[in-house]
C-alpha positions in Angstrom: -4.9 54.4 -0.5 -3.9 51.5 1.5 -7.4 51.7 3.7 -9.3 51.2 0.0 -6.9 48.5 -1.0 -7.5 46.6 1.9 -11.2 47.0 1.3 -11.2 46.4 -2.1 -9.3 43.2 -1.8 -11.9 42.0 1.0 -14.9 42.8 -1.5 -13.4 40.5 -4.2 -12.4 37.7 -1.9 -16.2 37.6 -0.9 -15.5 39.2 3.2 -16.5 42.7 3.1 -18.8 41.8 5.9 -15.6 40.5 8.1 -13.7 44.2 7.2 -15.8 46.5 8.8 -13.5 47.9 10.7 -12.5 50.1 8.1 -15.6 51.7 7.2 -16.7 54.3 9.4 -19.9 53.5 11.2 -21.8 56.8 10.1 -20.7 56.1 6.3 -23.2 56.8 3.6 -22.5 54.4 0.4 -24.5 55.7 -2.8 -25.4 53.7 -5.6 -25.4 55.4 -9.7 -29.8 55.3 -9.2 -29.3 57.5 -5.9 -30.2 54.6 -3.6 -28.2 55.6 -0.2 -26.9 52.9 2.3 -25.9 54.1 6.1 -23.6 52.8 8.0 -22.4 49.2 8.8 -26.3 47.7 8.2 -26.7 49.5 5.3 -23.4 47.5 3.7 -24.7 44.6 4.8 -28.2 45.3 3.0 -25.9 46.7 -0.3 -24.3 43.3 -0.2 -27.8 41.2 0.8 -28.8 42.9 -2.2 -26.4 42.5 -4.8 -26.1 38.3 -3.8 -29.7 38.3 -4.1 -30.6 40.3 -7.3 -27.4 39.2 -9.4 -25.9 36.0 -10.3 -22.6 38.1 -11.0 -21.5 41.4 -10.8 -18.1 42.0 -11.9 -16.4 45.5 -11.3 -12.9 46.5 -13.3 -11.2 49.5 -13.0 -9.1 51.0 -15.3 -7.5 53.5 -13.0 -7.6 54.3 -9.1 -5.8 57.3 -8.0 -5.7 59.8 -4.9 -7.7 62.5 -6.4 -6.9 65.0 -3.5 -6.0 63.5 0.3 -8.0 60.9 1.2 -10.3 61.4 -2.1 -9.8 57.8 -4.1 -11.5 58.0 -7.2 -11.3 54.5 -9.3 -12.9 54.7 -12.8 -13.4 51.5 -15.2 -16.8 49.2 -15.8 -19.4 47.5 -14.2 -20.8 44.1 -15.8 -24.1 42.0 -14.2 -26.1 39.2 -14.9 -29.3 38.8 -13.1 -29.8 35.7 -10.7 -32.4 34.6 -13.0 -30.8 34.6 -16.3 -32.7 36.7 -18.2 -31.0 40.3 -17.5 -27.6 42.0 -17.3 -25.8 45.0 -18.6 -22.3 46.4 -18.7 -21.4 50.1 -18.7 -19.2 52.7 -17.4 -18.8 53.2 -13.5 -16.4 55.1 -11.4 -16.1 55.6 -7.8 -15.2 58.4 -5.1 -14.5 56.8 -2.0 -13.8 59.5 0.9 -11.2 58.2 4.1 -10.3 59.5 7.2 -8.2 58.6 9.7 -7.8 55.6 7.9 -11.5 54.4 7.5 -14.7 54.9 4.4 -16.3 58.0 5.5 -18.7 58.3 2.0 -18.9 56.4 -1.4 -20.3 57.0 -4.0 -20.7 55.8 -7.4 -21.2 57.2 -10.9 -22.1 56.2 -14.5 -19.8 58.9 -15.6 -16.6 59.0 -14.8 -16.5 62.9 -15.2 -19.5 63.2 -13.3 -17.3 61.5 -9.9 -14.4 64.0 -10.7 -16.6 67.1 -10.9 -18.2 65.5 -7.3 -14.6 65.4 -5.7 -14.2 69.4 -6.9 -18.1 70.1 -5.6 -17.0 68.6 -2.2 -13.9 70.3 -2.2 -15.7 73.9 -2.7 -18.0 73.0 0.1 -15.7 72.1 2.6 -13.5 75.5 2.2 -16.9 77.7 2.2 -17.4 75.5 5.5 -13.8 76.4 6.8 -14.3 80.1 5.9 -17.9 80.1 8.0 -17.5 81.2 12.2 -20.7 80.7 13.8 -22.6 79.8 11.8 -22.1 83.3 9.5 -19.7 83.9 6.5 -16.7 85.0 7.8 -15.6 88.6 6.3 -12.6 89.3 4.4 -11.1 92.8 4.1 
């Protein structure tokens, strides 16, 4: 929790870009449309684009909590206006940020909040059918 705090805190003061060092240099960052970012560039073009595209873009969340170890999910709203004044929406959003060993491994973000909570349990099932695989075949149980 503390790793997404600290990142969290550097995206609203404005120096994500400085706090790199806690996101994993093979992280994937996933947008509601399925746009995919990877890696350190790839937050720097999320960011490029966001400054560009919207005049603000304000994110609230309602709740944050460890969903399972080193699973954060934060759910709450999004609200934009477009850098030219003429767009903007608010809706839903929530979050599941994956950590390890203290740094973003994956995030990714969802218009429904049950929608990101079903993703953590998804991910959990496929990591445990990835534990129960040796060489590369199921393993068998008796």
């Amino acid at each position: 929790m503390a790793a997404f705090s600290a990142l969290w805190r550097a995206y609203g003061e404005g120096r994500l870009d400085r706090s790199l060092h806690l996101v994993s240099p093979d992280c994937e960052f996933t947008l509601p449309d399925g746009h995919t970012f990877h890696g350190h560039d790839g937050v720097r073009e999320c960011l490029e684009i966001a400054h560009r595209e919207w005049k603000t873009l304000t994110v609230i969340y309602d709740d944050i909590h460890e969903e399972r170890p080193g699973w954060i999910v934060g759910v709450g709203r999004v609200s934009a206006s477009s850098a030219d004044g003429v767009g903007g929406f608010e809706r839903p959003l929530a979050c599941v940020a994956e950590f390890r060993d203290g740094r973003l491994m994956s995030g990714r973000m969802f218009d429904d909040p049950a929608d990101a909570v079903g993703y953590v349990g998804e991910s959990e099932s496929r990591a445990a059918r990835a534990s129960d695989e040796v060489g590369g075949r199921p393993e068998r149980r008796r």
